[in-house]
NUMARLO-532278 format. One line per 10 residues: number of its first residue (from 1); their letters; for each residue x, y, z of N, C-alpha, C, O. Coordinates in nm, 2 decimals, always signed. Atoms other than C-alpha are relative to their C-alpha. Layout:
<vofis>
NUM	a	X:Y:Z:X:Y:Z:X:Y:Z:X:Y:Z ~ ... $
</vofis>
This chain:
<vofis>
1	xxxxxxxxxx	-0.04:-0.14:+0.03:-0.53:+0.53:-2.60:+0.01:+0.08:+0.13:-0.08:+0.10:+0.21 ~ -0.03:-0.08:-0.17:-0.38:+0.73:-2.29:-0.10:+0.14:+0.02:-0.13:+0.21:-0.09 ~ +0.04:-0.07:-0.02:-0.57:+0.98:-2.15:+0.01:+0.18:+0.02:-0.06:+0.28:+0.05 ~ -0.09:-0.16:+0.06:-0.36:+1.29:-2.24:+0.05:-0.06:-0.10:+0.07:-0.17:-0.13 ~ -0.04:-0.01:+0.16:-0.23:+1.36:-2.55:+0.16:-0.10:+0.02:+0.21:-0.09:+0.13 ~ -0.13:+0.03:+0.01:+0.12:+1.17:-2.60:+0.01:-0.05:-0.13:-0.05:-0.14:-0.18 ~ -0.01:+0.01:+0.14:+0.31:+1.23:-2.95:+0.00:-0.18:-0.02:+0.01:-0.27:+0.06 ~ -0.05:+0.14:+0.10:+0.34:+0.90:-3.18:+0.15:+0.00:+0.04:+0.20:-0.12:+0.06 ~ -0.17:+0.02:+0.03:+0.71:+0.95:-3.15:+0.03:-0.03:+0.16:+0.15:-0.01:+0.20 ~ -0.02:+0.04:-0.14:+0.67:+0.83:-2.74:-0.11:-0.13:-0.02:-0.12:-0.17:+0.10 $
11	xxxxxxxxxx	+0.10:+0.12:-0.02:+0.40:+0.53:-2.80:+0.05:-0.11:+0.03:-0.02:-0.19:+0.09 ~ +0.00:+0.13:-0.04:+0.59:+0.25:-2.75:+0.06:+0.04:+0.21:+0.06:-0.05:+0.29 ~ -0.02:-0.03:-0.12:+0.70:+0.46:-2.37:-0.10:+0.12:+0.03:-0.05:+0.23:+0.06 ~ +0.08:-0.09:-0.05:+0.39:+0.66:-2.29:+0.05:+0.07:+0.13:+0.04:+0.19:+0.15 ~ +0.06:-0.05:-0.16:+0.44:+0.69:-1.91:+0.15:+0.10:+0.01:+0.16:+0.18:+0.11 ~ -0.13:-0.08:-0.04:+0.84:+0.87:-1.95:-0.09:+0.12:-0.09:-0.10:+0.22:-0.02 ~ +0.05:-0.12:+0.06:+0.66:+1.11:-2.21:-0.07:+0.11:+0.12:-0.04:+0.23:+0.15 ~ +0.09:-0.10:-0.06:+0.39:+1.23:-1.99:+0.07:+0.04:+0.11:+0.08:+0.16:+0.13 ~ -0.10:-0.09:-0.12:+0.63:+1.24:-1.63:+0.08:+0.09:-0.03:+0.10:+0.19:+0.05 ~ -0.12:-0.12:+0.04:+0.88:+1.42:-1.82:-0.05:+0.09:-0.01:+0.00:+0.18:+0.06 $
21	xxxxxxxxxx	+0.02:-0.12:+0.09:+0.66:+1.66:-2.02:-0.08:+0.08:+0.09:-0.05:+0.19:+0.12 ~ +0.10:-0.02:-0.07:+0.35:+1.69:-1.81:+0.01:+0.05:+0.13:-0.07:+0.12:+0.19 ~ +0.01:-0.02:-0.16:+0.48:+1.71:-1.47:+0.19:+0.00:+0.05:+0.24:-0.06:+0.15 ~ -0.15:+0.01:+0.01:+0.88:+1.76:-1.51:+0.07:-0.06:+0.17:+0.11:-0.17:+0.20 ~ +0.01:-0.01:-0.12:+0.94:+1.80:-1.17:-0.01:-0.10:+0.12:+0.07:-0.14:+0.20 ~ +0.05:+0.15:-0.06:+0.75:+1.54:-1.00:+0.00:-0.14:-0.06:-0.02:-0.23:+0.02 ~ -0.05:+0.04:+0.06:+0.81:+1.34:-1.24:+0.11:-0.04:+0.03:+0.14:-0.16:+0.05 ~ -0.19:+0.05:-0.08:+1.18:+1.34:-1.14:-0.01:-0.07:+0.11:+0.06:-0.17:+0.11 ~ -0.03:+0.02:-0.15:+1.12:+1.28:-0.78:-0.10:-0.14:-0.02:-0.07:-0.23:+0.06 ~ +0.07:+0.12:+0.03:+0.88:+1.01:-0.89:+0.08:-0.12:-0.05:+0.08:-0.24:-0.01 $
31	xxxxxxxxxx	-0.12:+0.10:+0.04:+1.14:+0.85:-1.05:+0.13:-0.01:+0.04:+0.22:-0.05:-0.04 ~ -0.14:-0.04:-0.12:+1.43:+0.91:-0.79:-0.07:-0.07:+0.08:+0.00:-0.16:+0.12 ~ +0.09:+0.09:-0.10:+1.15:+0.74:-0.57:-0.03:-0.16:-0.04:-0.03:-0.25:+0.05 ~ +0.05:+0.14:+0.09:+1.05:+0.42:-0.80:+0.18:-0.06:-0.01:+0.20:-0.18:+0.01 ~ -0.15:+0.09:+0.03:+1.47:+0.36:-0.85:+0.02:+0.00:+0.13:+0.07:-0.12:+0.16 ~ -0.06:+0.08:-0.16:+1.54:+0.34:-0.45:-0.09:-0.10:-0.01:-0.04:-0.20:-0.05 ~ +0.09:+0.14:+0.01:+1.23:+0.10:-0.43:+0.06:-0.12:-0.03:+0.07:-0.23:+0.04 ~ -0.04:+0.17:-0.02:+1.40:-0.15:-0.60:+0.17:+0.03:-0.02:+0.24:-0.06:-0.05 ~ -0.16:+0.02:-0.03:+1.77:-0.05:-0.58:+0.02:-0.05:+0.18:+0.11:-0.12:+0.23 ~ -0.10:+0.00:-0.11:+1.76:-0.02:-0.19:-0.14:-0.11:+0.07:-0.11:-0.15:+0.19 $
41	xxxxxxxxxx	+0.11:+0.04:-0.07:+1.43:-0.20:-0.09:+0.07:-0.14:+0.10:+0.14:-0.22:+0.05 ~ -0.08:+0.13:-0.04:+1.54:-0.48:+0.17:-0.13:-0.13:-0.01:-0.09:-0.23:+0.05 ~ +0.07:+0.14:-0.01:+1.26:-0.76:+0.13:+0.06:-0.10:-0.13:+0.10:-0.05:-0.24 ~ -0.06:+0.11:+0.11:+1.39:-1.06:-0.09:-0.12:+0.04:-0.16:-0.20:+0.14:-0.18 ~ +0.01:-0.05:+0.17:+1.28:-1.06:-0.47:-0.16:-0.09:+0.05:-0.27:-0.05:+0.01 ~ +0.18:+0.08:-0.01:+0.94:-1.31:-0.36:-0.07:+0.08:+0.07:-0.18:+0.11:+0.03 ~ +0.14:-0.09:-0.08:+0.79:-1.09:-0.11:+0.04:+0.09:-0.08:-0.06:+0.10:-0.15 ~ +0.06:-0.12:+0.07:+0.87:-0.78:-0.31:-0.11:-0.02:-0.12:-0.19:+0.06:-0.16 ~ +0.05:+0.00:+0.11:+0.73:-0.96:-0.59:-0.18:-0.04:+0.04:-0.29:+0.02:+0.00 ~ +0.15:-0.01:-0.11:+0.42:-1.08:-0.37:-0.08:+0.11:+0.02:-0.20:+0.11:-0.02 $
51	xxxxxxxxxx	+0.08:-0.16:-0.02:+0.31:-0.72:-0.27:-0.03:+0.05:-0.13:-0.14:+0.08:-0.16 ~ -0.02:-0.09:+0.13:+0.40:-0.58:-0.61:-0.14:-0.03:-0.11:-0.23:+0.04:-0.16 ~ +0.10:+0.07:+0.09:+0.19:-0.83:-0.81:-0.18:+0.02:+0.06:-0.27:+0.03:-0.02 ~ +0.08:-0.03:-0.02:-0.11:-0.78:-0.56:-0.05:+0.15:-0.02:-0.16:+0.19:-0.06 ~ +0.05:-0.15:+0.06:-0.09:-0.41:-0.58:-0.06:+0.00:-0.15:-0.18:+0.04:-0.16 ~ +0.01:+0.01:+0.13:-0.10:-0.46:-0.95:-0.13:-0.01:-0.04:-0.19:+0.07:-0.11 ~ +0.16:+0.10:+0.04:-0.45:-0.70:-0.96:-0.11:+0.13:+0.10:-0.22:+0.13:+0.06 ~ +0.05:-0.08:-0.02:-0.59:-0.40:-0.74:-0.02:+0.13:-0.10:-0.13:+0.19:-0.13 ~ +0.07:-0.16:+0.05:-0.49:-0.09:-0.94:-0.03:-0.07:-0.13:-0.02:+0.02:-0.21 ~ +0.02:+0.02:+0.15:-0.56:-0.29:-1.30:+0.08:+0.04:-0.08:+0.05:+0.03:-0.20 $
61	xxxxxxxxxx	-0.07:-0.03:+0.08:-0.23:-0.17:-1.42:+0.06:-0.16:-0.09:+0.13:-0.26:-0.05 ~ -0.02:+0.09:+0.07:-0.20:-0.42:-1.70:+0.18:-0.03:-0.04:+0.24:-0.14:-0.07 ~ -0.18:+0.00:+0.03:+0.21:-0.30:-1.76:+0.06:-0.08:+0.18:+0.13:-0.18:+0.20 ~ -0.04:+0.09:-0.08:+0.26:-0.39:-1.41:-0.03:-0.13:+0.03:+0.06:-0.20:+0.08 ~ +0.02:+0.15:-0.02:+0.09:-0.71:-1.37:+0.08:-0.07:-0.12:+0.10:-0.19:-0.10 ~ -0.06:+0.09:+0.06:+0.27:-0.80:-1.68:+0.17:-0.03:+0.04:+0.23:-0.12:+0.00 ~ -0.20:-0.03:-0.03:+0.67:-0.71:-1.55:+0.03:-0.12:+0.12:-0.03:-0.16:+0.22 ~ -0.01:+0.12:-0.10:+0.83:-1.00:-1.38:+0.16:+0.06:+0.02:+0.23:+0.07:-0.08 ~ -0.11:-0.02:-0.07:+1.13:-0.87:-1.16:+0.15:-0.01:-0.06:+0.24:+0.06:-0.09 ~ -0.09:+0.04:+0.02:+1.34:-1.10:-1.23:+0.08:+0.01:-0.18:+0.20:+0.00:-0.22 $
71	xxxxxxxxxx	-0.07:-0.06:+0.14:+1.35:-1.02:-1.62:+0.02:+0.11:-0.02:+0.12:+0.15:-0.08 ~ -0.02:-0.13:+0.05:+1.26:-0.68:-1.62:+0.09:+0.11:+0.07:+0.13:+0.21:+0.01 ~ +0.02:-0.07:-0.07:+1.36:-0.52:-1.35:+0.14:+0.10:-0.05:+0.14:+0.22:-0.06 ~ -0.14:-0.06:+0.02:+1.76:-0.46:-1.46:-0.03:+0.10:-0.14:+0.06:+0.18:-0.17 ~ -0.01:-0.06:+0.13:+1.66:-0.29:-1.79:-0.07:+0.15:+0.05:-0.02:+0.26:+0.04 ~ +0.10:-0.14:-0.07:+1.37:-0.05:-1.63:+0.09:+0.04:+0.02:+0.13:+0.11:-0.08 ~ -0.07:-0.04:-0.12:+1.63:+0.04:-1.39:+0.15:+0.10:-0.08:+0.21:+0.19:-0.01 ~ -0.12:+0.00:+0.05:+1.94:+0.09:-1.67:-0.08:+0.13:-0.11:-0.02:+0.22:-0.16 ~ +0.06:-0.07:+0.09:+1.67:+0.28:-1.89:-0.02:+0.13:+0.04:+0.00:+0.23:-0.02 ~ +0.03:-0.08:-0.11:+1.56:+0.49:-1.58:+0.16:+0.09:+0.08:+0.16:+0.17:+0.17 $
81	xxxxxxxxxx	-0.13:-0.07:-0.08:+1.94:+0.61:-1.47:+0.02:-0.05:+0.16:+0.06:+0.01:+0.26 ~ -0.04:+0.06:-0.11:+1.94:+0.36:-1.23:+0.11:-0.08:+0.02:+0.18:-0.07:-0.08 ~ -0.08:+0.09:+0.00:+2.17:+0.11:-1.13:-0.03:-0.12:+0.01:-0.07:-0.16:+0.12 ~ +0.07:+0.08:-0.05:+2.08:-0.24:-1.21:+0.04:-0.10:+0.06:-0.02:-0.20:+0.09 ~ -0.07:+0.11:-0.09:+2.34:-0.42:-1.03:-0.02:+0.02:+0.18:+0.04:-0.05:+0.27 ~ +0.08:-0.05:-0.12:+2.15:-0.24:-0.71:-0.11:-0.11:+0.03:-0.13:-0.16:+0.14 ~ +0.19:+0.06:+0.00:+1.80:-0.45:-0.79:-0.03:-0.07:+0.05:+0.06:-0.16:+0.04 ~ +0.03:+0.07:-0.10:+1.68:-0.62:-0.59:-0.02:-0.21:-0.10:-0.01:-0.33:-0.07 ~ +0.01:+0.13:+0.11:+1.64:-0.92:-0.85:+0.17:-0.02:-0.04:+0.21:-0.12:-0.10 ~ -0.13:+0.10:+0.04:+2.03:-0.93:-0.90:+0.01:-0.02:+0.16:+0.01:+0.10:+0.21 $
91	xxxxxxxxxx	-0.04:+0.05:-0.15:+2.08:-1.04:-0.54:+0.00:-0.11:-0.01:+0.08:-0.15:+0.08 ~ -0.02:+0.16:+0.01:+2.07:-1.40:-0.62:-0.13:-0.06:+0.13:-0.11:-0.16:+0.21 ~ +0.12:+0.07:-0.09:+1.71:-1.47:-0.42:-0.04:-0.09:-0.12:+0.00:-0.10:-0.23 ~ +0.08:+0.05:+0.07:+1.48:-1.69:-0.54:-0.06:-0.01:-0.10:-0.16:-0.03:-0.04 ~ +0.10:-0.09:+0.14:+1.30:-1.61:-0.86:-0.14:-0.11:+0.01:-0.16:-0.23:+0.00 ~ +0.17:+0.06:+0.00:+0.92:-1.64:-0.83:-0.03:-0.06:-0.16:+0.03:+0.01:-0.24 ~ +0.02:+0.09:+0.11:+0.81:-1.88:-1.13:-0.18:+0.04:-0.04:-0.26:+0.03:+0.05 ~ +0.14:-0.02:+0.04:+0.45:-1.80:-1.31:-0.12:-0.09:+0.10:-0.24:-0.07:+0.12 ~ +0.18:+0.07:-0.10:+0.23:-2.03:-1.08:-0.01:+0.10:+0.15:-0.11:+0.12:+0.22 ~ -0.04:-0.06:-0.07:+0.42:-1.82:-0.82:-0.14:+0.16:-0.01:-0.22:+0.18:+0.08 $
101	xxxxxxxxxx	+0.05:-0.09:+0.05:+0.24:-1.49:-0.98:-0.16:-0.06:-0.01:-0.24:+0.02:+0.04 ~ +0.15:-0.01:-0.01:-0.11:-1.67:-1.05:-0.05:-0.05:+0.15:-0.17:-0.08:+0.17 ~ +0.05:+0.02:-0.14:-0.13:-1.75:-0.69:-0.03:+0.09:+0.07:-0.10:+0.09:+0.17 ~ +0.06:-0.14:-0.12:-0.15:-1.42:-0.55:-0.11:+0.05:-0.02:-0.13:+0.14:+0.06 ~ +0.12:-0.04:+0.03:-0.46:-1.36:-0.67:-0.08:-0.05:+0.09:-0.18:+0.01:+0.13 ~ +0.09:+0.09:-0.11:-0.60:-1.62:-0.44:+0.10:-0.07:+0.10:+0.13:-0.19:+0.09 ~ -0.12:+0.00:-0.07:-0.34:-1.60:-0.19:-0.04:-0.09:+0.17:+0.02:-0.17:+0.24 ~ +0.04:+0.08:-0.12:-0.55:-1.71:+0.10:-0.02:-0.13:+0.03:-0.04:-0.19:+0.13 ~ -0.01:+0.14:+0.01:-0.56:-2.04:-0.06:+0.08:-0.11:-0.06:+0.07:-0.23:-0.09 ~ -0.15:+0.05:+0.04:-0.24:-2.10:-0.17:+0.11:-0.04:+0.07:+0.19:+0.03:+0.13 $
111	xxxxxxxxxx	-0.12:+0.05:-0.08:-0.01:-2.32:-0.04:+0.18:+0.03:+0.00:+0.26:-0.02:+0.07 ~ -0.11:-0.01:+0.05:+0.32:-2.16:-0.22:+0.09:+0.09:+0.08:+0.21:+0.09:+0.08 ~ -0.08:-0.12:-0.05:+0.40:-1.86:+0.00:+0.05:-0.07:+0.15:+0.00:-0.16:+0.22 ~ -0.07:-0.01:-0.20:+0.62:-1.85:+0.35:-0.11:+0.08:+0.08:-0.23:+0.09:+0.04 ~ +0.06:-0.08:-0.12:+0.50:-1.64:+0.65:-0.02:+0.14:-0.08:-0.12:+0.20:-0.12 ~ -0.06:-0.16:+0.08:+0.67:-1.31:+0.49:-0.09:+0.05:-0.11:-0.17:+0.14:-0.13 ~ +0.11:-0.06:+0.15:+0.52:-1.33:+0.16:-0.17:+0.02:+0.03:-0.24:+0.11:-0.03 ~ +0.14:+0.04:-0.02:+0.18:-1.43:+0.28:-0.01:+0.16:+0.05:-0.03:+0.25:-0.02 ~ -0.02:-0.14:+0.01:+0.20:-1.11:+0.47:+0.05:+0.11:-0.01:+0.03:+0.20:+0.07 ~ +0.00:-0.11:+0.10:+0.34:-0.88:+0.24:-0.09:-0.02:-0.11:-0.10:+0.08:-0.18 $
121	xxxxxxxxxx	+0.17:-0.01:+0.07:+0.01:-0.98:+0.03:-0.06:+0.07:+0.04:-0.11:+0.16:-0.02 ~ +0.11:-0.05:-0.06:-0.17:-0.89:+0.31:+0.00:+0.13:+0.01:-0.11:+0.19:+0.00 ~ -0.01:-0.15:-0.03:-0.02:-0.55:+0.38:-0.02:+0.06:-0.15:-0.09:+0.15:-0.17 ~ +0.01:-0.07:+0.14:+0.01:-0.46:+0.01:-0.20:+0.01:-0.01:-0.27:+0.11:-0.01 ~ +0.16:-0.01:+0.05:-0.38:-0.59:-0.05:-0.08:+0.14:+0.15:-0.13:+0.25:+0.11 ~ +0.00:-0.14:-0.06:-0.46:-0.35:+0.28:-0.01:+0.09:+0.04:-0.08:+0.15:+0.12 ~ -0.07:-0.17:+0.01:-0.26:-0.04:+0.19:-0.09:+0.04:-0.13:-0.13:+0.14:-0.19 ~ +0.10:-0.03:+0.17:-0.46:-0.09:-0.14:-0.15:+0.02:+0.00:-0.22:+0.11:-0.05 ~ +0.14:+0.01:+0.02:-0.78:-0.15:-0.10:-0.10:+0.06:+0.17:-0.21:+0.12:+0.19 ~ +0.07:-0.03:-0.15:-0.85:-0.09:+0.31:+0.09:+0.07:+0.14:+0.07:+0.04:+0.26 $
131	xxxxxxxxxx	-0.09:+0.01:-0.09:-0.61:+0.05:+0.51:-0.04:+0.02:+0.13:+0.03:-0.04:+0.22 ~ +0.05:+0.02:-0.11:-0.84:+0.15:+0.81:-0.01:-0.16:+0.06:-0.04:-0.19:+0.18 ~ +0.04:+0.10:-0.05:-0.85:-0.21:+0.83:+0.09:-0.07:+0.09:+0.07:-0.18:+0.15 ~ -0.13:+0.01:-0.10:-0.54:-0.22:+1.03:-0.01:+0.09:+0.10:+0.08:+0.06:+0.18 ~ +0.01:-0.08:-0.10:-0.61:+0.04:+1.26:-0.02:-0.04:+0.13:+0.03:+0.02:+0.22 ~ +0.01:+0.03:-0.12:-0.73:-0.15:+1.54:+0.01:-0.21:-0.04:-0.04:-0.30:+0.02 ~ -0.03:+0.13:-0.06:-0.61:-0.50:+1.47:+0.16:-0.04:+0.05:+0.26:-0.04:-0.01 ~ -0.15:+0.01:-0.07:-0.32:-0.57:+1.67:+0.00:-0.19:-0.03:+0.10:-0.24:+0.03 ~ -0.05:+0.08:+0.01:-0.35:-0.97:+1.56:+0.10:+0.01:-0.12:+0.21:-0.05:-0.13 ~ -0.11:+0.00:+0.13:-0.19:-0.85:+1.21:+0.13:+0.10:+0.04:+0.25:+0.10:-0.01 $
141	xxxxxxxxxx	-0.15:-0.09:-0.04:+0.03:-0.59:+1.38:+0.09:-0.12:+0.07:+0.20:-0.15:+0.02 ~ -0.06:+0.17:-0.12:+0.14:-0.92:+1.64:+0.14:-0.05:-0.12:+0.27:-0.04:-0.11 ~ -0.09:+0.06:+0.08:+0.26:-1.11:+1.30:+0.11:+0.09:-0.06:+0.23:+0.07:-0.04 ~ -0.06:-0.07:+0.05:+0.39:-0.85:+1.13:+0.13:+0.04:+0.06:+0.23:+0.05:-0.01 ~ -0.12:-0.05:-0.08:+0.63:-0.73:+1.41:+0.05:-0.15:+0.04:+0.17:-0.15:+0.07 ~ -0.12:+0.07:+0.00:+0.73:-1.10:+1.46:+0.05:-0.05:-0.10:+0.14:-0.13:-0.09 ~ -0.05:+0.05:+0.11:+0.78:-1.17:+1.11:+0.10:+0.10:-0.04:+0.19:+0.05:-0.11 ~ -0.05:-0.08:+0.05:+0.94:-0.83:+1.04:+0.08:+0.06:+0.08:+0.04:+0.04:+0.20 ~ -0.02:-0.11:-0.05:+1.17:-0.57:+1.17:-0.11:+0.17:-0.03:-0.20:+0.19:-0.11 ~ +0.08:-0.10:+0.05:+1.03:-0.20:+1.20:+0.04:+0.08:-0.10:-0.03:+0.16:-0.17 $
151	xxxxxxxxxx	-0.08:-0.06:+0.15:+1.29:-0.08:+0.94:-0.10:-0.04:-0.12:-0.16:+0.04:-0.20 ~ +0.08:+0.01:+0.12:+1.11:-0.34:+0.70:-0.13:+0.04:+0.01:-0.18:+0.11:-0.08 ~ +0.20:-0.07:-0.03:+0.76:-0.24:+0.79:+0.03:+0.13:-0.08:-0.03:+0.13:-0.19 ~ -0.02:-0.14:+0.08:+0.88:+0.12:+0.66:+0.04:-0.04:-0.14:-0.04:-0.04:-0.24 ~ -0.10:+0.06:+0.12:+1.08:+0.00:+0.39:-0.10:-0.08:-0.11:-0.10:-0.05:-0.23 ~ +0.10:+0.02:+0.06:+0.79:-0.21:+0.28:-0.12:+0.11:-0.02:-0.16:+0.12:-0.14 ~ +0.11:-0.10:+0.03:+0.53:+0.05:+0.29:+0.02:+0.07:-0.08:-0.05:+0.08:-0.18 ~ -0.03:-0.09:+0.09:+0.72:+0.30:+0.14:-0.02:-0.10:-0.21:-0.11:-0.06:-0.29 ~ +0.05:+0.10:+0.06:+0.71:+0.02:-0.15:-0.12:-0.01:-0.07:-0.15:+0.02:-0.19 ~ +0.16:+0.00:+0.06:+0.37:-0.02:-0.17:-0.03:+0.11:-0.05:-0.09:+0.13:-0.16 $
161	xxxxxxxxxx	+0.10:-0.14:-0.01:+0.29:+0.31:-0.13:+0.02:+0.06:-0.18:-0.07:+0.11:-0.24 ~ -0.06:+0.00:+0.07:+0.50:+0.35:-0.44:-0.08:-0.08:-0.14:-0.12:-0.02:-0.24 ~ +0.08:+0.02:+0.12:+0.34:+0.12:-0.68:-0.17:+0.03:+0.04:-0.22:+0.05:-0.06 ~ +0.10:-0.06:+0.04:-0.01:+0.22:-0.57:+0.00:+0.11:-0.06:-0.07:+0.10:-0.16 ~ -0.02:-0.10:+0.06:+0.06:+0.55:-0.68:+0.03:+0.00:-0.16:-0.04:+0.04:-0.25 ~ -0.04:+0.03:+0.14:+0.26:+0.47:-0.99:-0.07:-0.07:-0.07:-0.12:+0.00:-0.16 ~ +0.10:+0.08:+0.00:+0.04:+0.21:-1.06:-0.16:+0.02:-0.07:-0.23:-0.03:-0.16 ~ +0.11:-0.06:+0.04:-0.25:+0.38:-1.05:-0.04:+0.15:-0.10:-0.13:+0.21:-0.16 ~ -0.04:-0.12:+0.10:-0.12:+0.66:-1.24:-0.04:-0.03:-0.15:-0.12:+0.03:-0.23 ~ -0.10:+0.06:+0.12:+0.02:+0.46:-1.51:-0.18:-0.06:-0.09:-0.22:-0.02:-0.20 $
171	xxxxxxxxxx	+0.14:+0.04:+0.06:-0.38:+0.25:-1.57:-0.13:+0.10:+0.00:-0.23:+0.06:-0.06 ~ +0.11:-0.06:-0.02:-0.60:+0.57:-1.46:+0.01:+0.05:-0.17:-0.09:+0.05:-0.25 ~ +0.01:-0.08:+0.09:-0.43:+0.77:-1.74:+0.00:-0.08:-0.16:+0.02:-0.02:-0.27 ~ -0.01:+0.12:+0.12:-0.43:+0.45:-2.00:+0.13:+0.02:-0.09:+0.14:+0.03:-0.22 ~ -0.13:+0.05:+0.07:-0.05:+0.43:-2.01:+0.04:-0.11:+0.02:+0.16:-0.12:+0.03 ~ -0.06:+0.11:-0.01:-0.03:+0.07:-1.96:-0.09:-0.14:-0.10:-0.13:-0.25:-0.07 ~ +0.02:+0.08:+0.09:-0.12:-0.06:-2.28:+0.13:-0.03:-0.10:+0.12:-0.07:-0.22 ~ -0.17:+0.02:+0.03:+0.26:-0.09:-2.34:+0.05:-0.09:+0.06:+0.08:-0.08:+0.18 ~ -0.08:+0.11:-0.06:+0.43:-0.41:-2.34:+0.12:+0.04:+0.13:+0.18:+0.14:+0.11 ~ -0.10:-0.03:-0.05:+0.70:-0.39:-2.05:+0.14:+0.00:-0.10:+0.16:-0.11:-0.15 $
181	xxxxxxx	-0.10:+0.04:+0.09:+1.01:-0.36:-2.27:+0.10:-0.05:+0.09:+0.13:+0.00:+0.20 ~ -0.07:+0.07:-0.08:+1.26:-0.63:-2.16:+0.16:+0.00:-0.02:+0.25:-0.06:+0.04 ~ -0.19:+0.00:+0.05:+1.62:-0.55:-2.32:+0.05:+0.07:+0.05:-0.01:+0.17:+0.04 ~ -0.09:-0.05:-0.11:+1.88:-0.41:-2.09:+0.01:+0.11:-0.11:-0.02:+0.08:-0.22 ~ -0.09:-0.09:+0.05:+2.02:-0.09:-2.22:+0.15:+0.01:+0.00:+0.19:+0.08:+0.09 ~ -0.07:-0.04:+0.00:+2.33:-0.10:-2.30:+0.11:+0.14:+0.01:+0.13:+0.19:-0.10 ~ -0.14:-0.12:-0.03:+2.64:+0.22:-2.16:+0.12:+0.02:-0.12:+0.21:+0.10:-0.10 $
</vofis>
């Protein structure tokens, strides 16, 4: 049951009710912010999906840990007045596979990820849970600048920064006891 009022006639989409109604405004820019993410974001569909899924197991959003990119992402995006031939999931990457997803949980002992993904875990887990904990290590700054440009470092953060927020929104106010809905919208 969400933690503000939202009619019956918005239950199967709590979280557009309350941005819209509750917080119009920001709301907008929230969702002007959430469609660049994955229209313009440059990391491939596994490290975004990497970060994304750790953020997730941090903030307890149960809608995002359920959304898998590569099915949902074009419908969100078509539902949201995005564009989903932008998304980062039609690009023709890889598509992360379910063992892909229960690995990030225990990521330090998983053999599945590259360099990149491994850390975009690390930065996502972190920005989530520690961020002073980057402050004075320069061995994760080292990797990160030779694994990354400083474009994606931004590019990624903004990202994260993105579903922590949303994220934590979405499970504080108990709007993510709503299936992800997975059917494109049809124009």
């Amino acid at each position: 049951m969400p933690r503000v009022h939202v009619p019956e006639a918005y239950a199967h989409d709590p979280s557009a009710y309350v941005w819209a109604h509750y917080a119009p405004e920001v709301g907008a820019a929230a969702g002007a912010f959430s469609r660049a993410v994955y229209e313009h974001a440059t990391m491939s569909l596994r490290e975004m999906e990497a970060a994304r899924i750790r953020t997730a197991n941090i903030n307890g959003c149960a809608l995002c840990m359920g959304m898998r990119a590569a099915r949902d992402l074009g419908g969100h995006l078509a539902r949201s007045g995005g564009n989903p031939d932008k998304a980062v999931s039609a690009r023709g990457n890889p598509v992360p596979d379910e063992a892909f997803y229960d690995a990030v949980a225990h990521w330090r002992d998983a053999s599945c990820f590259s360099e990149r993904e491994r850390l975009a875990i690390d930065y996502a887990e972190r920005l989530g849970q520690a961020p002073q904990s980057m402050d004075h290590d320069e061995d994760f700054w080292a990797r990160m600048h030779k694994n990354f440009s400083d474009a994606e470092i931004v590019d990624m953060t903004f990202a994260i920064g993105s579903w922590i927020a949303f994220g934590r929104l979405t499970h504080v106010l108990e709007l993510d006891g709503v299936c992800m809905p997975t059917a494109s919208v049809s124009a």
